[in-house]
Each structure stands twice: as structure tokens, then as C-alpha cells.
C-alpha positions as CSV (number, residue, x, y, z in Angstrom):
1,X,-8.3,43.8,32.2
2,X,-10.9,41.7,32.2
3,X,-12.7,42.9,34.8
4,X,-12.9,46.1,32.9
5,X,-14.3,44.4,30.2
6,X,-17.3,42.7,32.3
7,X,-18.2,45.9,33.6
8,X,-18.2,47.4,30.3
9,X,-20.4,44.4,29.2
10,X,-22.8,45.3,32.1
11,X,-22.8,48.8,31.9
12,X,-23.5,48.9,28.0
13,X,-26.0,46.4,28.4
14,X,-27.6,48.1,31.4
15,X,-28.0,51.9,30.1
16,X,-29.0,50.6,26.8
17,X,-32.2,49.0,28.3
18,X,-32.7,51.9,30.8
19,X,-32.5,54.8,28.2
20,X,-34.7,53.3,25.5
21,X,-37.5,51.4,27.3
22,X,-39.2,55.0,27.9
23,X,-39.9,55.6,24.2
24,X,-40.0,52.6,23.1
25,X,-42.9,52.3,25.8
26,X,-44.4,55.5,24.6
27,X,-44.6,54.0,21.3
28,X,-46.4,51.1,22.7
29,X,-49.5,53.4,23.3
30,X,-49.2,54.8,20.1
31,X,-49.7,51.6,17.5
32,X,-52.0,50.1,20.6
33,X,-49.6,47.0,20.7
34,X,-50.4,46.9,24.8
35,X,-51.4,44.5,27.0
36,X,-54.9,45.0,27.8
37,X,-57.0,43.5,31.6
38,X,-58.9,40.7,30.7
39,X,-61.6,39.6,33.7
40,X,-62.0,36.6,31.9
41,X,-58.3,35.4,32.6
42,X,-57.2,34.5,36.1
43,X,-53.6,35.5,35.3
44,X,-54.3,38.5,34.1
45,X,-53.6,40.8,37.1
46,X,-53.0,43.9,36.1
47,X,-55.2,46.8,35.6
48,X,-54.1,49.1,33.1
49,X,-53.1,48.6,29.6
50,X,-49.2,48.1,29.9
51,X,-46.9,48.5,26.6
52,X,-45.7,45.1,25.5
53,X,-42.1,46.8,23.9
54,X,-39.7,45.8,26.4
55,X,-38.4,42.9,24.8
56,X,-37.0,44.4,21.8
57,X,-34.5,46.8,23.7
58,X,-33.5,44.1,25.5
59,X,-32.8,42.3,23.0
60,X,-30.6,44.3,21.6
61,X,-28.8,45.4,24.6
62,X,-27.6,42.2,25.3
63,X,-26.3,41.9,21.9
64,X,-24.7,45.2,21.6
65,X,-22.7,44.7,24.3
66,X,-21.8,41.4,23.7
67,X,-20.7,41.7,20.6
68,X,-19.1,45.3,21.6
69,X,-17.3,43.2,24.2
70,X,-16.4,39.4,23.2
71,X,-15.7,40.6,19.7
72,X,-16.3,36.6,18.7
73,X,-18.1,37.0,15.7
74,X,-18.4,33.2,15.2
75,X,-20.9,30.2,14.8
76,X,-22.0,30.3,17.8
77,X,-22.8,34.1,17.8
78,X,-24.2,33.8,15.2
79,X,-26.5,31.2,16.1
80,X,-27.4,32.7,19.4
81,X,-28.0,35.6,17.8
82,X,-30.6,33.7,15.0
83,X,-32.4,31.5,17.4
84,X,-32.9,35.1,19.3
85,X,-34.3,36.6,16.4
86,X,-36.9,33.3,15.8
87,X,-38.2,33.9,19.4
88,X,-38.6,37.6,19.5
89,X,-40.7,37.3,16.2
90,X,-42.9,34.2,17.2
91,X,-43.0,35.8,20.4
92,X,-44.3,39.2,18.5
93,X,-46.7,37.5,17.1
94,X,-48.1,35.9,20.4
95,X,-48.0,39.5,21.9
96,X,-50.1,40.8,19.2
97,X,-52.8,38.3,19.9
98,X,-52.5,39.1,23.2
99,X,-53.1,43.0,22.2
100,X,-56.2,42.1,20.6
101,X,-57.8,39.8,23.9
102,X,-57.0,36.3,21.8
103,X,-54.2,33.6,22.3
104,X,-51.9,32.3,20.0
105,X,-52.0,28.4,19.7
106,X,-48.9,26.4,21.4
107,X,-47.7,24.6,18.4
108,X,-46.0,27.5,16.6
109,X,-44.3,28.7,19.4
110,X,-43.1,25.1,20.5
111,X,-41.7,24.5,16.6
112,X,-40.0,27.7,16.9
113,X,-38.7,27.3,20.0
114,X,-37.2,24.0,19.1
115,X,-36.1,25.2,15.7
116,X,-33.9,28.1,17.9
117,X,-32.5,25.1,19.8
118,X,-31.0,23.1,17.0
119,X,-29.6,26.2,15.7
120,X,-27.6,26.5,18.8
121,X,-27.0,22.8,18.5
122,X,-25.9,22.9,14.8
123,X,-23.2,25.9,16.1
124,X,-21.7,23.4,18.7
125,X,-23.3,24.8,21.6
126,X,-24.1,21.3,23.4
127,X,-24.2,18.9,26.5
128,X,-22.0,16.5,25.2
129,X,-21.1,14.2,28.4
130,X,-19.0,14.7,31.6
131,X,-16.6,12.9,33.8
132,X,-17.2,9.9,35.4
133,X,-16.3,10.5,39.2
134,X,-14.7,7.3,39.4
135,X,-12.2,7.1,36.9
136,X,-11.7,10.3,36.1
137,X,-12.3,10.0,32.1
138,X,-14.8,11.9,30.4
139,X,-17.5,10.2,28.8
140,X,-18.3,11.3,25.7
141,X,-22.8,10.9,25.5
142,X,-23.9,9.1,22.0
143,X,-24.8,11.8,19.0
144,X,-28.7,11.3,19.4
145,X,-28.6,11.7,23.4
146,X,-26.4,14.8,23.1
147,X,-29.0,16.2,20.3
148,X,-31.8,15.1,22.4
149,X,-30.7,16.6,25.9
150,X,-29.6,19.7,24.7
151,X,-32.9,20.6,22.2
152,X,-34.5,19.7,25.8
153,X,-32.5,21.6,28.5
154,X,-32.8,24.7,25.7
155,X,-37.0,24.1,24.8
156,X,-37.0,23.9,29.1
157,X,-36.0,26.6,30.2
158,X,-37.0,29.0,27.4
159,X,-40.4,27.8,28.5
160,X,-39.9,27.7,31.8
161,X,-38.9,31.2,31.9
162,X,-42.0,32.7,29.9
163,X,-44.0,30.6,32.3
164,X,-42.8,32.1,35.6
165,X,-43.5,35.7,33.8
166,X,-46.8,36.2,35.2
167,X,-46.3,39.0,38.0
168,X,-44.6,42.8,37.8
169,X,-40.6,41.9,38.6
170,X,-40.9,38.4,39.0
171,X,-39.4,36.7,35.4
172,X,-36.9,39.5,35.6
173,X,-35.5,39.3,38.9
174,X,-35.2,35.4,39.0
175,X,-33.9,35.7,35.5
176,X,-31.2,38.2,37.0
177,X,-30.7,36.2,40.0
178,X,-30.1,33.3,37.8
179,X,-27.4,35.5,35.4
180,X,-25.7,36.4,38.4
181,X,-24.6,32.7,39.6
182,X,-24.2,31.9,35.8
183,X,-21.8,34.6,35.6
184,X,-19.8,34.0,38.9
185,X,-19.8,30.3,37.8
186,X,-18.3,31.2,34.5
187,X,-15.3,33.3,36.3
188,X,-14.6,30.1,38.4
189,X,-14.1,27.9,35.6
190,X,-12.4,30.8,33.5
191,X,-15.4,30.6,30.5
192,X,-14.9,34.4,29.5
193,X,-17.0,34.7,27.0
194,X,-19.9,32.6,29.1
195,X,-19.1,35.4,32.1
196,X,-19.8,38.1,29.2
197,X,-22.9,37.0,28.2
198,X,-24.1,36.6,32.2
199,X,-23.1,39.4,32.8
200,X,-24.6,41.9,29.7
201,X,-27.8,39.3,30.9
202,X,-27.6,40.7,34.4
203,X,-27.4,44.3,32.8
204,X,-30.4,44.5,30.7
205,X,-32.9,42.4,33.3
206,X,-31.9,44.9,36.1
207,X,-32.5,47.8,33.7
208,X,-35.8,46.4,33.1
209,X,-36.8,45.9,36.3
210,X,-36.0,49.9,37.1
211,X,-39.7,50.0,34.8
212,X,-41.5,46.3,35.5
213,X,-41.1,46.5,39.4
214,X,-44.6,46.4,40.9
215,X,-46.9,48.4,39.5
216,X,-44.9,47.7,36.3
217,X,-44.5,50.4,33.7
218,X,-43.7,47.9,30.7
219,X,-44.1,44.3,30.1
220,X,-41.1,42.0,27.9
221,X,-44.2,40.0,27.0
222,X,-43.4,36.4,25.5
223,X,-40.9,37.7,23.0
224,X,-38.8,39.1,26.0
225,X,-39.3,36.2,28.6
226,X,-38.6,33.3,25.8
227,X,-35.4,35.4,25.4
228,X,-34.2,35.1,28.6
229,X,-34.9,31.9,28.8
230,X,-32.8,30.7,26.2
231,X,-29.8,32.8,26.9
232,X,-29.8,31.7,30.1
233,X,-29.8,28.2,28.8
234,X,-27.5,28.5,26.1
235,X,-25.0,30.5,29.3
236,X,-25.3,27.2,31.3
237,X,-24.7,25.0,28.2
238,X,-21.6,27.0,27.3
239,X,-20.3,27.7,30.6
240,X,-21.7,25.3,33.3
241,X,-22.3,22.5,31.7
242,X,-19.3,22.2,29.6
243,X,-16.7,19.7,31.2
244,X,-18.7,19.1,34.2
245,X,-18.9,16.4,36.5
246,X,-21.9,14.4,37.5
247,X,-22.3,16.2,40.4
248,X,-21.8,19.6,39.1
249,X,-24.5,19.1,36.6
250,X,-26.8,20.3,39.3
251,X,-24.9,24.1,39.7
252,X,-27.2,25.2,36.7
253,X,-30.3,23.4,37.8
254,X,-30.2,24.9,41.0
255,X,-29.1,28.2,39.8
256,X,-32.7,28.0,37.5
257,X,-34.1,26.0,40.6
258,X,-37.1,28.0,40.8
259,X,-38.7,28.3,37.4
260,X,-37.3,24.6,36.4
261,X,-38.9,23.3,40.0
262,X,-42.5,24.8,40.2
263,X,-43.0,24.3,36.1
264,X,-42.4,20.8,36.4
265,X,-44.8,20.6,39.4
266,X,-46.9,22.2,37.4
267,X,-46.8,20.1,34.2
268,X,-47.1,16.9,36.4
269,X,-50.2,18.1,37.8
270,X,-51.3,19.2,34.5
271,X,-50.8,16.0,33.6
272,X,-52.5,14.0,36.0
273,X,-55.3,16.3,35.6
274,X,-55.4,15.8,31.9
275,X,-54.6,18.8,31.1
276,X,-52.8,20.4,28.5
277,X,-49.6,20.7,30.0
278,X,-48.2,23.6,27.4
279,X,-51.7,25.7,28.0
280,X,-51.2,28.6,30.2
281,X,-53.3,28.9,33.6
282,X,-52.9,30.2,37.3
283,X,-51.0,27.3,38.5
284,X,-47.4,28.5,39.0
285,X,-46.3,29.3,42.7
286,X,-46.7,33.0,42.2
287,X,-50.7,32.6,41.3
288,X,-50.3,30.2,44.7
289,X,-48.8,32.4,47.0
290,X,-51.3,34.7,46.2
291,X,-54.4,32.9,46.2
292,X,-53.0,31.9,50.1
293,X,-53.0,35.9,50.9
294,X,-50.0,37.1,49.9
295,X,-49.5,40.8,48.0
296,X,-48.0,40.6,44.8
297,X,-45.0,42.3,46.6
298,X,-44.8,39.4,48.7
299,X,-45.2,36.9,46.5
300,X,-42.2,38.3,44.2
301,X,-40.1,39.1,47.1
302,X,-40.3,35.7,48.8
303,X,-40.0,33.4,45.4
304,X,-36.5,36.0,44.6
305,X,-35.4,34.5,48.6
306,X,-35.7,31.2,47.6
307,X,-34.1,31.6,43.8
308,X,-31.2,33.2,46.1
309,X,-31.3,30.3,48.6
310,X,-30.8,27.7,45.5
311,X,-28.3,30.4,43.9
312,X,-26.1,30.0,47.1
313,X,-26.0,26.4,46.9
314,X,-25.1,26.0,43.4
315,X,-22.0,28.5,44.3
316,X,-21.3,26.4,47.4
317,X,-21.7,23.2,45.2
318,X,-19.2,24.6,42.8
319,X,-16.4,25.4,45.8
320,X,-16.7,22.2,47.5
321,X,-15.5,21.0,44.0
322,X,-12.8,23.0,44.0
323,X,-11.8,22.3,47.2
């Protein structure tokens, strides 16, 4: 039965996205909320003015078939569902400067992004220890230290995610790459309602990418890629991470292994450069691998190999526990 119910999850979720992002990109053109080429930008690769709508379809997708689904109409939903709604509308707002060739400032988005985190907090959504290999117990982390790692694993990835978006496919496909290992983690350990929410994820970012595959149709913009990002971080605190042992803390990182790994190279070299380390550039690997000759293809292609490579080994991680 359940089964049934996680294809139904990904099959609402999927057709949703796939059936709306044409007009809802047609409508794009029409108010002129698109994202224009700027020579000026390094990242800014494209070459046509692409709609900046995507987000907002997915957004409800995933929460249409969730809900449609789970049926938990709780705290938590409710909380997921309000820290989603603080992210699409900051991230609206950043899309709109981007529509009119200006960016928004950092701070904003970083006190809304937070803000969404201690919502999800507040619910009970939240890294609260794990078991110590040796004796078996669990160890329950201090108040402050469970507030403080989970505000961070949440602000993380959500930024992580938006960061990696910065070439047709690529956000998308790791974020789907990621969904999937979330989701067959969540079957393992029996998290249903974590598996739903994986798997509705999996439906809408492969429905997307049928229009942001290279040269993409539609963008998800900020709104759509800090989305992703903290769904996929709430997943892995609600499934993952919950009851986990020191050594399985790693299935999630490795399962986000590619965003989480280059942004923090990133941020150190921001860092020792004096940089800003929250202002975007070209520095991710994608802006790399092409810079060192690759297509944009390419460059997509061989950053989803190695998101699958660190997929695997969470999954094989996870069995060798079981075993």
C-alpha cells in the first residue's frame, strides 16, 4: 500500500510541475519578470531573457502532493509549509532585482532564511543527538547546541543549494539526485512521511528539468533554489538524521556531498581572500570546470557523476549499518 502511495506522491508532484511551468512561463514574458544577460556578470551565462516563474509551481507541487498524500496536517507541516512561504517571497523579491539588472543585498535573505529555520525548529523538526557507538545510549545534545546545529545544517544547505544554481540543469539534477538517496534512506529506516516528502521532491525537480535542461526554457531563480534547499534539509533532519549514529551522520552529508563540499571550498577561499563570503561570484566548480574547457553539458553531466558517486556511498554507508 505504501508503495502506491509514494508513487502517487511522485506522480502528483511530477505532472503538477510539468503541466503548469508552460504558462506560468508564458506569463513570465508578459509582466517582464525574466532574467535578463548581463555582460557585466561572469555568472551570467545565458543569452536570452529566461522567465524566472519556475519556483512557484514547484512550490506548490510539492505541497499538493504532500499534503494529498501524508494527510499530516500538523506542526511540522505547518511549519515547513511557512518557512517555504518566507523563502519564496524573499526569494521573489531577490528575482525582481534580478529582472531589473540590480542585486538584492545579503542580509535580508540571510534573516529570512534563518527566521524559516527556527520555524522548523520551534515545530520539533531537529538534530537533537545520537547514539554513542560505544555504549549504545543515546545522547541527548544540550538545548542551545541542538538550536544552534539545526538553524545551521537548515541556513547550509538552503544556501548551499541556491549557490550551486548557476548552470541550466545543474541545481535541479543534484537536488534530485540528492531526493532520491533521501528517499531510499527514509524507506530503510521506515520514516514514511520523510520518504513522501523525498519522493514528491524527486517529482517536481525532474519535472523541472524536462524545461531547465541546457538551453533552459525557465529558471526557479532564488525563490526556487532556496526551496529545495531547505526541504532537502528539513528531509535529512526528519529522516536521516533522526536516531542516528555518529557514523551515519555522514549518509546526509554525503547524499548533499556536492553542493555542501565545493561551497565550503568556496567560502574558505572567500575567506582567505577577504572576501565576502555570502556575495555571489564565479567560484563554484561549475564556473571551474568551465573556465578549464568544459561545455556547459559537460560540466553538468560530470558534477551529476560525482553527486551519484557520493549518493552510492551514503546508501552503502547505511547497509553496512544494517548489516
Amino acid at each position: 500500500m505504501e508503495t502506491i502511495l509514494y508513487i502517487l506522491a511522485f506522480l502528483i508532484a511530477f505532472l503538477f510541475v510539468y503541466v503548469l511551468i508552460p504558462p506560468i512561463g508564458r506569463l513570465a514574458f508578459c509582466i517582464d519578470f525574466v532574467d535578463k544577460p548581463r555582460k557585466d556578470v561572469e555568472r551570467k551565462i545565458h543569452r536570452e531573457p529566461i522567465p524566472l516563474t519556475a519556483s512557484y509551481v514547484m512550490f506548490l507541487g510539492f505541497f499538493i502532493a504532500y499534503l494529498l498524500v501524508s494527510r499530516e496536517f500538523n506542526m511540522e507541516t505547518a511549519a515547513i509549509f511557512a518557512g517555504g512561504v518566507l523563502l519564496i517571497v524573499i526569494g521573489t523579491i531577490d528575482d525582481w532585482y534580478k529582472t531589473k539588472g540590480k542585486d538584492f543585498p545579503a542580509l535580508p535573505k540571510m534573516i529570512v532564511q534563518v527566521s524559516a529555520a527556527v520555524l522548523v525548529y520551534a515545530s520539533g523538526i531537529a538534530f537533537t543527538g545520537f547514539y554513542n557507538p560505544m555504549s549504545g545510549e543515546y545522547v541527548v545534545l544540550p538545548e542551545i547546541l541542538q538550536f544552534i546545529l539545526t538553524i545551521l545544517w537548515i541556513f547550509g544547505v538552503t544556501t548551499v543549494i541556491n549557490f550551486s544554481d548557476g548552470m541550466d540543469g545543474l541545481a535541479g539534477g543534484l537536488a534530485a539526485i540528492s531526493a532520491i538517496t533521501l528517499f531510499i534512506v527514509a524507506l530503510a529506516k521506515g520514516q514514511s512521511s520523510s520518504a513522501v516528502m523525498a519522493i514528491a521532491l524527486v517529482g517536481i525537480t525532474l519535472a523541472y528539468l524536462r524545461y531547465n535542461k541546457p538551453p533552459a526554457k525557465i529558471f526557479m531563480g532564488d525563490a526556487g533554489a532556496t526551496f529545495l534547499g531547505f526541504i532537502l534539509a528539513v528531509i535529512a533532519l526528519d529522516g536521516a538524521f533522526k536516531q542516528a549514529t555518529v557514523l551515519s551522520l555522514f549518509i546526509p552529508i554525503l547524499a548533499l556531498g556536492v553542493p555542501i563540499f565545493d561551497n565550503l571550498f568556496v567560502v574558505a577561499k572567500r575567506f582567505m581572500q577577504g572576501k565576502a563570503i555570502y556575495e555571489a561570484d564565479a567560484s563554484q566548480a561549475h564556473y571551474r570546470l568551465l573556465r578549464s574547457g568544459m561545455t556547459q553539458k559537460q560540466a553538468v553531466l560530470f558534477l551529476y557523476l560525482i553527486s551519484t558517486c557520493l549518493s552510492l556511498s551514503s546508501i552503502i554507508l547505511l547497509l553496512l549499518m544494517q548489516v
